[in-house]
N, C-alpha and C positions, 0 to 999 in steps of 0.2 A: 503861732498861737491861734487855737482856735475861737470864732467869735459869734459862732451860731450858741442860740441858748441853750444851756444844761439837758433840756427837756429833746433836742433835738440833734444832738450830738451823736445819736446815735443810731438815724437816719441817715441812709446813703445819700449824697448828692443829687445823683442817679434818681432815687426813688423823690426826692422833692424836685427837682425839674421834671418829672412826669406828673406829678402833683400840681404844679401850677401851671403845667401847661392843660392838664384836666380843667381844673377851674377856671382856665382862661378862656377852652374852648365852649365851656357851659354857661359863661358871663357872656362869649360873642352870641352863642346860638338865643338867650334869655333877649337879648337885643335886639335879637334878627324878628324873634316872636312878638316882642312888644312893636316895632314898628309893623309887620303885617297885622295887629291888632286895631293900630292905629290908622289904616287904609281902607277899614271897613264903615258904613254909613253909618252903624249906632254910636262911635267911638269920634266922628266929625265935631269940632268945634260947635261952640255957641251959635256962631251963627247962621250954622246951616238949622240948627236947634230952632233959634227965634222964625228964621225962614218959613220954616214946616209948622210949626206954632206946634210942637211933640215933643215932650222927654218924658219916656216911661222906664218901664222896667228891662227893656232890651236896652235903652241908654245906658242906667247904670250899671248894668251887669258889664258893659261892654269896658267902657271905666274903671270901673274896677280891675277889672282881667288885663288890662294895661297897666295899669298903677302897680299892681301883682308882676308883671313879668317885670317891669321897670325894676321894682325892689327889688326881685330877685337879682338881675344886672349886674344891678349896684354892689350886691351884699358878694355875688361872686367875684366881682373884679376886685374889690379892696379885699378880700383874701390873697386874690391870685397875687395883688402889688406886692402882701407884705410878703407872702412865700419867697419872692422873686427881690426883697432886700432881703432876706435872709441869706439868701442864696449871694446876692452882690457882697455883702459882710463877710461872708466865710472865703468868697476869693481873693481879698484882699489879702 
């Protein structure tokens, strides 16, 4: 019996394991870019902030563009999960 949904039953295997391994590799590299975001000085903790007694507009921009890749991450890998139970329910 098949136990992938109606809507996907007529998708090759094949084509969703390269599908989620897409979105797995663009969830790791989303990752890889938030943490070199976070290695740059505008994007440093509070307390190099209080330290310098500065947070402008490179601060938040930097912040943001972190926050931004983070989501992004996020939003690829909880794709890439359910693709990758879809895939574990159809092998059963």
């Amino acid at each position: 019996m098949n136990t992938l949904p109606r809507e996907t039953r007529s998708v090759p295997q094949d084509k969703l394991s390269a599908l989620r391994d897409s979105l797995q590799a663009q969830a790791d590299n989303a990752y890889i870019a938030y943490l070199a975001l976070c290695k740059k000085d505008a994007a440093l903790g509070w307390e190099i902030k209080v330290k310098r007694g500065h947070f402008g507009q490179a601060e938040i921009s930097a912040h943001k563009a972190a926050a931004e890749m983070l989501g992004r991450h996020r939003a690829l890998q909880e794709v890439a999960n359910r693709v990758d139970q879809l895939l574990k329910k159809a092998a059963k």
